[in-house]
C-alpha positions as CSV (number, residue, x, y, z in Angstrom):
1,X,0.0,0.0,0.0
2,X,2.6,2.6,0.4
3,X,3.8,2.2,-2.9
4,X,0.7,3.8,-3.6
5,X,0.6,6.3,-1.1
6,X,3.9,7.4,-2.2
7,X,2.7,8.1,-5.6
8,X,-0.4,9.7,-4.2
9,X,2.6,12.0,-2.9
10,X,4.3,12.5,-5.9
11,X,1.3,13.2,-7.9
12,X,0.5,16.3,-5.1
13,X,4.2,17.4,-4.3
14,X,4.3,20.5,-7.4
15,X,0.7,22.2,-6.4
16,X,-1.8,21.8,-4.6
17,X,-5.3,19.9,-6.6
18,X,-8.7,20.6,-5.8
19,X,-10.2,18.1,-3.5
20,X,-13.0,17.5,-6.2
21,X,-9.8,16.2,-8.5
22,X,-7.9,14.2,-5.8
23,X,-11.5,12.7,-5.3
24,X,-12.0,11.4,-8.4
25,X,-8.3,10.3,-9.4
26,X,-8.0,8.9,-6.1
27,X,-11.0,8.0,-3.6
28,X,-12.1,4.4,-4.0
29,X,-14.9,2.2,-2.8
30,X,-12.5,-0.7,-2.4
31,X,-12.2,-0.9,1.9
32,X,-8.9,-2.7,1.1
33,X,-7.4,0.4,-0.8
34,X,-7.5,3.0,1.6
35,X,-4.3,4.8,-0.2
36,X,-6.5,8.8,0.4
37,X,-7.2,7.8,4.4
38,X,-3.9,6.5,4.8
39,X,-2.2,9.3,3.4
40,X,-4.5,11.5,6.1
41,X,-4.4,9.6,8.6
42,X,-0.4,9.7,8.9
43,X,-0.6,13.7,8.3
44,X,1.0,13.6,4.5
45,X,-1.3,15.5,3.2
46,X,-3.5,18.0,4.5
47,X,-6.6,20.0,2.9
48,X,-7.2,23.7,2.8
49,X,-9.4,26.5,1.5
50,X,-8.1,28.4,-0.8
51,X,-10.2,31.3,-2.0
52,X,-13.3,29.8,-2.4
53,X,-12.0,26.2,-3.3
54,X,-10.8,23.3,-1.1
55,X,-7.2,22.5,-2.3
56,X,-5.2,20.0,-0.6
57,X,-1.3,19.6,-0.7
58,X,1.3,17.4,0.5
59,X,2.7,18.6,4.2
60,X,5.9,18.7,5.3
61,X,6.0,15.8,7.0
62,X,4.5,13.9,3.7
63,X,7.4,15.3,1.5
64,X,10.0,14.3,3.9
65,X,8.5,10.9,3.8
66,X,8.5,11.3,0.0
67,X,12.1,12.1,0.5
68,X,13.1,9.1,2.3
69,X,11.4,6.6,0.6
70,X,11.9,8.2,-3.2
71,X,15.0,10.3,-3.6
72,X,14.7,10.8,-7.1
73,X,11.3,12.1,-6.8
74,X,12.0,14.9,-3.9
């Protein structure tokens, strides 16, 4: 699963998306692919208003983990 996750991160690590875009690459009904809630639940991403749309973008902590587990991509 983190193979996934990580390129959850990678796919967010330039700019933040809108939520409504993350959703539909990423949300699944599949409760064995969790890849959005694990990436939240571990604080990698986070979401934010922007204006008047929710964005969300990788944190800190998510790119460092990017870092360590992808060189090449950070």
């Amino acid at each position: 699963m983190d193979d996934l996750v990580l390129d959850l991160l990678q796919w967010l690590k330039d700019a933040p998306k809108p939520y409504t875009e993350v959703m539909e690459a990423w949300r699944t009904s599949c409760p064995r692919l969790t890849v959005w809630e694990d990436a939240i639940d571990a604080g990698y991403l986070e979401k934010r208003l922007i204006g008047a749309t929710l964005m969300v973008a990788i944190t800190g902590h998510g790119l460092r983990h990017l870092a360590s587990r992808r060189p090449a991509a950070a």
